[in-house]
Gaussian input, Z-matrix of N, CA and C with variables (Angstrom, degrees):
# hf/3-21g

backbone

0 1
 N
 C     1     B1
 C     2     B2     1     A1
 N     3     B3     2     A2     1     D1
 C     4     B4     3     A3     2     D2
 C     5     B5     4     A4     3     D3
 N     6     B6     5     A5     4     D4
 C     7     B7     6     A6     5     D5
 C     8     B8     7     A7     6     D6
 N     9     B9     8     A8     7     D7
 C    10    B10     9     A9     8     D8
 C    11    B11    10    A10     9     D9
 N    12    B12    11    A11    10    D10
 C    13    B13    12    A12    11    D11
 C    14    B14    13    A13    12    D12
 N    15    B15    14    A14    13    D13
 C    16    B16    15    A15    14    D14
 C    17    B17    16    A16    15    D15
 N    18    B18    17    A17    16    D16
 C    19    B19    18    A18    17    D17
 C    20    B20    19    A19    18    D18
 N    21    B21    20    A20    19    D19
 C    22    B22    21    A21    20    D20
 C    23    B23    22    A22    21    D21
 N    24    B24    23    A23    22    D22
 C    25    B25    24    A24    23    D23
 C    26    B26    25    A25    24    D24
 N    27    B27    26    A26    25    D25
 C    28    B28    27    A27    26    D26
 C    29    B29    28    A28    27    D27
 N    30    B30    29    A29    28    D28
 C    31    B31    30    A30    29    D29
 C    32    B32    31    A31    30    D30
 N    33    B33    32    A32    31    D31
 C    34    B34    33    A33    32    D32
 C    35    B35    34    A34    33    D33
 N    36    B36    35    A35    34    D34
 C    37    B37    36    A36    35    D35
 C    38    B38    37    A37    36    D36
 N    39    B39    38    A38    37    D37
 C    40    B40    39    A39    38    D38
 C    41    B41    40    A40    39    D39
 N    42    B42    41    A41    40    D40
 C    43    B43    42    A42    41    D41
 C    44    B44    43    A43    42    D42
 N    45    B45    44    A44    43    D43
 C    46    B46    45    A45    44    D44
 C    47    B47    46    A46    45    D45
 N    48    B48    47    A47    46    D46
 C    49    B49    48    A48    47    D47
 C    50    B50    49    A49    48    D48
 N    51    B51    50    A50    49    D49
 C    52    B52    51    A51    50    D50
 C    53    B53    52    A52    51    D51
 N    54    B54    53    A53    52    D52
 C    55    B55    54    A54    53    D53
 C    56    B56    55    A55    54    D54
 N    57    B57    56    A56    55    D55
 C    58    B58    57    A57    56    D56
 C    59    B59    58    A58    57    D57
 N    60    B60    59    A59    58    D58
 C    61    B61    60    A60    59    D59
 C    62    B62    61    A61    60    D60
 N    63    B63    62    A62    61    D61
 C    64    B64    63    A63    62    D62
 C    65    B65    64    A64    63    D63
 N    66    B66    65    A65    64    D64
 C    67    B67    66    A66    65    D65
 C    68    B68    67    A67    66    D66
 N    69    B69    68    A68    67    D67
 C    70    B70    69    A69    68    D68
 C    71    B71    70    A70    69    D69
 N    72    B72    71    A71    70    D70
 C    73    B73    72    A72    71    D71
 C    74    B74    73    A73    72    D72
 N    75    B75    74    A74    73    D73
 C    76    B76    75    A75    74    D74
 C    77    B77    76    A76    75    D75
 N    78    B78    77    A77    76    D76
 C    79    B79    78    A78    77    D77
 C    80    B80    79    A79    78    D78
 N    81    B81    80    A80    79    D79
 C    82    B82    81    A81    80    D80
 C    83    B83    82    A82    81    D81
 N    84    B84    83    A83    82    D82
 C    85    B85    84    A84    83    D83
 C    86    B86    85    A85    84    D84
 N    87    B87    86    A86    85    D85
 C    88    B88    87    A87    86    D86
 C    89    B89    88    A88    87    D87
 N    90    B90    89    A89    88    D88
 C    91    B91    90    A90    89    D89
 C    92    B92    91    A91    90    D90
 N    93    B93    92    A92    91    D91
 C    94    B94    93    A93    92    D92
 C    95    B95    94    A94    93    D93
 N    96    B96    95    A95    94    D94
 C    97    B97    96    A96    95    D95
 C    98    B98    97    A97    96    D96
 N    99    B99    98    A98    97    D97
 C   100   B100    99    A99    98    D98
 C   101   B101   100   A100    99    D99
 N   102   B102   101   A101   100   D100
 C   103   B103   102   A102   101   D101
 C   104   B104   103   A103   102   D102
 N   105   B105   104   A104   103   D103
 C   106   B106   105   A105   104   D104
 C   107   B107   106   A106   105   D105
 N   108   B108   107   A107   106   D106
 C   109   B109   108   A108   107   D107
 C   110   B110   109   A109   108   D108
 N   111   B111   110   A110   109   D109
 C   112   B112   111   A111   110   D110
 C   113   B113   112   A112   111   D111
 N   114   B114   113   A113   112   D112
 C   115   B115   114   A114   113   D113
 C   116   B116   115   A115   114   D114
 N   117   B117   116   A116   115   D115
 C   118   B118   117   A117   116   D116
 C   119   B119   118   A118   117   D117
 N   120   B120   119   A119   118   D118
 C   121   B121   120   A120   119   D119
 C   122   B122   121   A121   120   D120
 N   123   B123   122   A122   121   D121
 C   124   B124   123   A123   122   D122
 C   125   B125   124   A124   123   D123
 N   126   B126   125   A125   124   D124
 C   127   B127   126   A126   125   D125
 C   128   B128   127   A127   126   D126
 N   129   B129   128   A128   127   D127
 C   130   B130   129   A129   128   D128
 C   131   B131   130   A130   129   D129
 N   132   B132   131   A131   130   D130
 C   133   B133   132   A132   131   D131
 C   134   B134   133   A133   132   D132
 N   135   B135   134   A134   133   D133
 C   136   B136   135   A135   134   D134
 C   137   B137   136   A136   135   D135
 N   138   B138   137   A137   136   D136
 C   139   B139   138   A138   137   D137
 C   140   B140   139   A139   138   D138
 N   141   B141   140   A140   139   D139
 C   142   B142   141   A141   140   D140
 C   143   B143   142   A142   141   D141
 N   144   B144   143   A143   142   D142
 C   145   B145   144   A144   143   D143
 C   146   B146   145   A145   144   D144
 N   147   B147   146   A146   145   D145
 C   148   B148   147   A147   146   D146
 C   149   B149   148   A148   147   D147
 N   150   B150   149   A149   148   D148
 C   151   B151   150   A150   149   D149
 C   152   B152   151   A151   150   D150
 N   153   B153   152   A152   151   D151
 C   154   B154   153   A153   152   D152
 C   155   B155   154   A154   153   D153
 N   156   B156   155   A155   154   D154
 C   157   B157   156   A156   155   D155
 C   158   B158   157   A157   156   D156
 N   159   B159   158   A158   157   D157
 C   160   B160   159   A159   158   D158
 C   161   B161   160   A160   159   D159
 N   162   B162   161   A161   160   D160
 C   163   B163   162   A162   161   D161
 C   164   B164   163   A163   162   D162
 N   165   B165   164   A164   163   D163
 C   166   B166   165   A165   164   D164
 C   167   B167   166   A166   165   D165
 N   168   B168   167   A167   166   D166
 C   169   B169   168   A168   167   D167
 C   170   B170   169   A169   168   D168
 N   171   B171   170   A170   169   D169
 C   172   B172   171   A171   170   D170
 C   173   B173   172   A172   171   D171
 N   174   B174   173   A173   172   D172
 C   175   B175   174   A174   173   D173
 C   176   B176   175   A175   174   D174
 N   177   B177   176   A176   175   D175
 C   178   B178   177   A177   176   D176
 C   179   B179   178   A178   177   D177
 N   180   B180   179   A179   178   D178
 C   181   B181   180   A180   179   D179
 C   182   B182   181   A181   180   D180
 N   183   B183   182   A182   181   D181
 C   184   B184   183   A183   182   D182
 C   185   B185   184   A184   183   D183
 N   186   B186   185   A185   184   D184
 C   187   B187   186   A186   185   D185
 C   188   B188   187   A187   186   D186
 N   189   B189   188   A188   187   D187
 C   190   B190   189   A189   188   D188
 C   191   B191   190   A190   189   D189
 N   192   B192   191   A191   190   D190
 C   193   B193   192   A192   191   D191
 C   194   B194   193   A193   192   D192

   B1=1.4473
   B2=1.5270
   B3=1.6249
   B4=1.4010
   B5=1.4449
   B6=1.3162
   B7=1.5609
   B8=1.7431
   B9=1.3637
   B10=1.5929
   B11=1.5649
   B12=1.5170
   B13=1.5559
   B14=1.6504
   B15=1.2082
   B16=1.5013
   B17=1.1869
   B18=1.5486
   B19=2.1574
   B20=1.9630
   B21=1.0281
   B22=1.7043
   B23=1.6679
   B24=1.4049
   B25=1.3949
   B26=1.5694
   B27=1.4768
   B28=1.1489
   B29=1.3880
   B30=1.4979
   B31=1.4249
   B32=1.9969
   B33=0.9567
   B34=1.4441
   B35=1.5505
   B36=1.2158
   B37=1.8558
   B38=1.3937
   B39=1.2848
   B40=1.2921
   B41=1.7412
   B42=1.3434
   B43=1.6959
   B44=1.1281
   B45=1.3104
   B46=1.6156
   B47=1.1024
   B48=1.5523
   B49=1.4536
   B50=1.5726
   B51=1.9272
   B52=1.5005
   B53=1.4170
   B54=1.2989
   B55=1.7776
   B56=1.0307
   B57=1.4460
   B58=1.5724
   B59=1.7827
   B60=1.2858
   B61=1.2651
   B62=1.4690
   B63=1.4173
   B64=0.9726
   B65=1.6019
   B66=1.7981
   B67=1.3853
   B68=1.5630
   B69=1.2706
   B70=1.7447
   B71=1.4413
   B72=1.5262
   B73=1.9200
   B74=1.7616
   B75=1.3832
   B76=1.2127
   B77=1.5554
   B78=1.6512
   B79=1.1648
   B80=1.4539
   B81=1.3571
   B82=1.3594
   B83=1.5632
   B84=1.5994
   B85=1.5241
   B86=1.1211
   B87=1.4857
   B88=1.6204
   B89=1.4197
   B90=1.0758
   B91=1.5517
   B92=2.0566
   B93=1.1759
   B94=1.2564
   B95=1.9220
   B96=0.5749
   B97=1.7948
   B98=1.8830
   B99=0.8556
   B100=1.4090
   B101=1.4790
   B102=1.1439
   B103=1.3100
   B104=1.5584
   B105=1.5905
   B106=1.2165
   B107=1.7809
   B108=0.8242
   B109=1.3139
   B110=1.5815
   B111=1.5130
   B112=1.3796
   B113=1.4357
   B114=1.2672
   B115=1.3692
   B116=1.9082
   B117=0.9019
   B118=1.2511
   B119=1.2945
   B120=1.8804
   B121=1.3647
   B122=1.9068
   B123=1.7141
   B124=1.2590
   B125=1.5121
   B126=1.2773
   B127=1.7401
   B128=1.7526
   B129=1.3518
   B130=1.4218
   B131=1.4270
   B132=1.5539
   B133=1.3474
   B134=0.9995
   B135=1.2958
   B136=1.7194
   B137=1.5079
   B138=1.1263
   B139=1.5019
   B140=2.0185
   B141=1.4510
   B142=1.6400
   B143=1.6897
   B144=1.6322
   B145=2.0443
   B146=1.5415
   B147=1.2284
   B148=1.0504
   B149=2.1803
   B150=1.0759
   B151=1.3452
   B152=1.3546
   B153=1.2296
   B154=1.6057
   B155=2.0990
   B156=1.1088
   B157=1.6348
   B158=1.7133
   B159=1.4430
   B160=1.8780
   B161=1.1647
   B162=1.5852
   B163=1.5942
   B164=1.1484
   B165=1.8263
   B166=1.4585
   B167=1.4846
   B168=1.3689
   B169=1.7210
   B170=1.1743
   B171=1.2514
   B172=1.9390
   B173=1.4986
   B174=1.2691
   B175=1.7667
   B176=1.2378
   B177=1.2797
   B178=1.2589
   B179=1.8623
   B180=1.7826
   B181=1.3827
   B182=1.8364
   B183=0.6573
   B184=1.8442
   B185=1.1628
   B186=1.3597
   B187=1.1515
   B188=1.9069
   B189=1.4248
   B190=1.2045
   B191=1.9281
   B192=0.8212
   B193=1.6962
   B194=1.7777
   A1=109.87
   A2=110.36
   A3=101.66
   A4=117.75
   A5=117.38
   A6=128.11
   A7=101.57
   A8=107.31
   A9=95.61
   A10=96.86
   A11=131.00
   A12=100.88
   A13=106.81
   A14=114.03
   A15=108.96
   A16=129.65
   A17=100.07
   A18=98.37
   A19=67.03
   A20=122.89
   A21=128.53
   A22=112.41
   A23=122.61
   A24=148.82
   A25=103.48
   A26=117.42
   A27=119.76
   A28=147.47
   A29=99.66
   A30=113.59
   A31=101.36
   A32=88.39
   A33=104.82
   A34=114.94
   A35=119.34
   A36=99.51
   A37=99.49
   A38=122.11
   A39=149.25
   A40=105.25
   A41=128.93
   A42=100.24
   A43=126.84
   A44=112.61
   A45=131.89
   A46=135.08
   A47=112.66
   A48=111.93
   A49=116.51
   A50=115.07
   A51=93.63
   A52=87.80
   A53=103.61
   A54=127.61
   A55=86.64
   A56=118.46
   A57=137.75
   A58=103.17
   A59=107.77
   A60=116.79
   A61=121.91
   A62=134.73
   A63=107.85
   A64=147.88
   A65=124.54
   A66=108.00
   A67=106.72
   A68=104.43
   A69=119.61
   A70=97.00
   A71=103.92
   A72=119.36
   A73=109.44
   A74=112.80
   A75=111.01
   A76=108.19
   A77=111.19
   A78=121.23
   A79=100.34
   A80=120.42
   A81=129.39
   A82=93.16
   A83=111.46
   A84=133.28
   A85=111.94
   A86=141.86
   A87=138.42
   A88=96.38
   A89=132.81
   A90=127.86
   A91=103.09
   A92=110.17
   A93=120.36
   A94=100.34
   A95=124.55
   A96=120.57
   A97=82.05
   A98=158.36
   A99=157.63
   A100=110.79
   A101=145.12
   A102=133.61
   A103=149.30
   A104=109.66
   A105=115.32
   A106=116.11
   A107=125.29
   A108=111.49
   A109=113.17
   A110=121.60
   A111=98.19
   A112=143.68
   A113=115.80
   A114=120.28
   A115=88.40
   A116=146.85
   A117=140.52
   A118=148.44
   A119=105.32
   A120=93.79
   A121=79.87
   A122=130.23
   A123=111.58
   A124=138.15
   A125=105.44
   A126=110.08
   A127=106.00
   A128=105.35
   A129=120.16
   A130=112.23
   A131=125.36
   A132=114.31
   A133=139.43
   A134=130.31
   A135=152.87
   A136=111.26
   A137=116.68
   A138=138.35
   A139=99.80
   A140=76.24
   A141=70.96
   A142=108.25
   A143=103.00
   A144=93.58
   A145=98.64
   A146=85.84
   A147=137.88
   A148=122.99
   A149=92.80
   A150=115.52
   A151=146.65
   A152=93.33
   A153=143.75
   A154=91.96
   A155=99.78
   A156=106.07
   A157=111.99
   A158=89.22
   A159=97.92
   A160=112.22
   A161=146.52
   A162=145.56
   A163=106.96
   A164=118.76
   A165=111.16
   A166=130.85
   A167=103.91
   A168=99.68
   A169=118.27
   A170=109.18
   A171=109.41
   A172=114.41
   A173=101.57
   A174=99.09
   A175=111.48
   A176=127.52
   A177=120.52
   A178=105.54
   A179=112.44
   A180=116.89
   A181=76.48
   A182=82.08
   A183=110.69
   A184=131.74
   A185=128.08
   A186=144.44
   A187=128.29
   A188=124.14
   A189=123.80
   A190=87.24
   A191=143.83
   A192=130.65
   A193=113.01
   D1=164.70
   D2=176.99
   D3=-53.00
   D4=-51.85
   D5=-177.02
   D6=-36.16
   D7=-68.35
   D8=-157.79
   D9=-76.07
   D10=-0.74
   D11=165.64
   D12=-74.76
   D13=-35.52
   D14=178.91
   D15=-70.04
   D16=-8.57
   D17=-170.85
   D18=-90.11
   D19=-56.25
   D20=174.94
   D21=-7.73
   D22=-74.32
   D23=156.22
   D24=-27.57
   D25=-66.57
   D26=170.51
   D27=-38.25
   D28=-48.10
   D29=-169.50
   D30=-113.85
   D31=-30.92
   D32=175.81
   D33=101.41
   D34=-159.41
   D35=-173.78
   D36=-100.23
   D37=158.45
   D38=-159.43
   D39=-52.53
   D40=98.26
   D41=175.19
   D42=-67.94
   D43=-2.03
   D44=159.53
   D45=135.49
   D46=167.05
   D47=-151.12
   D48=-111.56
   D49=164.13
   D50=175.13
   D51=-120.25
   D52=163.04
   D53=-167.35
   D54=-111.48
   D55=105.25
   D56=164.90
   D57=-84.40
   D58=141.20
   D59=167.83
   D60=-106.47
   D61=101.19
   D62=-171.02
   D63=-82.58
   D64=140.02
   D65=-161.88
   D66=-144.92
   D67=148.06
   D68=-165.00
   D69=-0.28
   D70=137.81
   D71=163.60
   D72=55.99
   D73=34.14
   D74=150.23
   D75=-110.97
   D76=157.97
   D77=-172.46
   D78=-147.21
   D79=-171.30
   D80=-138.64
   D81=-105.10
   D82=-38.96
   D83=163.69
   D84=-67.14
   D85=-55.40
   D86=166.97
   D87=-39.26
   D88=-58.87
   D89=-139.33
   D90=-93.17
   D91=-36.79
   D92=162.53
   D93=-54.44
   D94=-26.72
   D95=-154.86
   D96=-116.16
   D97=-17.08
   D98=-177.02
   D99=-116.86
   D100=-16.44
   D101=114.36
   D102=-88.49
   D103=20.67
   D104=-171.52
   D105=66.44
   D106=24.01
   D107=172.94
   D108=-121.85
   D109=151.04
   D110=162.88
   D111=-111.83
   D112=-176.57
   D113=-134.77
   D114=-77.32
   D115=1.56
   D116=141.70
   D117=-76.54
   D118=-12.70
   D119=-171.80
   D120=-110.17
   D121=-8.66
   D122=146.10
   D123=-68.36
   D124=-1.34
   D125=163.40
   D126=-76.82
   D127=-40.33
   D128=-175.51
   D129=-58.18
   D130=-77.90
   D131=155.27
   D132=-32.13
   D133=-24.29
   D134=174.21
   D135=-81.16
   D136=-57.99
   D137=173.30
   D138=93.73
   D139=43.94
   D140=177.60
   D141=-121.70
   D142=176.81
   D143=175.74
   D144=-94.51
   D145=166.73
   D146=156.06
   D147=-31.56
   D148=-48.12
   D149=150.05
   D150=-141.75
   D151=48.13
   D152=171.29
   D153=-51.29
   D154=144.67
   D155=149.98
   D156=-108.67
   D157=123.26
   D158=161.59
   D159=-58.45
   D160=127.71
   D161=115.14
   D162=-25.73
   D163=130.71
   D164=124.08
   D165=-37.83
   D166=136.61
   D167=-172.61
   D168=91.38
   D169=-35.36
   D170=-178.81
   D171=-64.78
   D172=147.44
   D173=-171.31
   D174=-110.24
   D175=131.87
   D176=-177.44
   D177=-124.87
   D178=155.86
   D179=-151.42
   D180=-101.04
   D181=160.87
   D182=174.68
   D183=-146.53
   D184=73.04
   D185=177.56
   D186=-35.86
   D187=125.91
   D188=-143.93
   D189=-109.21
   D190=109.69
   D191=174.02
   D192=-72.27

């Protein structure tokens, strides 16, 4: 989307990411608050909402600035 080419422009491209796996009692807010990022621009990379439910097992990208 336009947004993440411009937060993109901004911050510059990712020097990299960790591949979280997800497992019991993580959430979209835990995981935003345990890597510093927030819980919107990891829906964004993910392509998921906002109040989305995590799967066990589901993997989510986590972007490194």
């Amino acid at each position: 989307s336009f947004y993440n080419l411009v937060k993109i422009a901004f911050l510059g491209p990712p020097k990299n990411a960790i591949v979280h796996k997800v497992v019991k009692g993580d959430s979209l807010w835990a995981l935003s608050r345990t890597y510093g990022i927030s819980v919107q621009d990891l829906c964004k990379v993910n392509n998921i909402k906002e109040n989305g439910i995590l799967s066990i097992g589901q993997t989510i990208i986590i972007p490194i600035f």
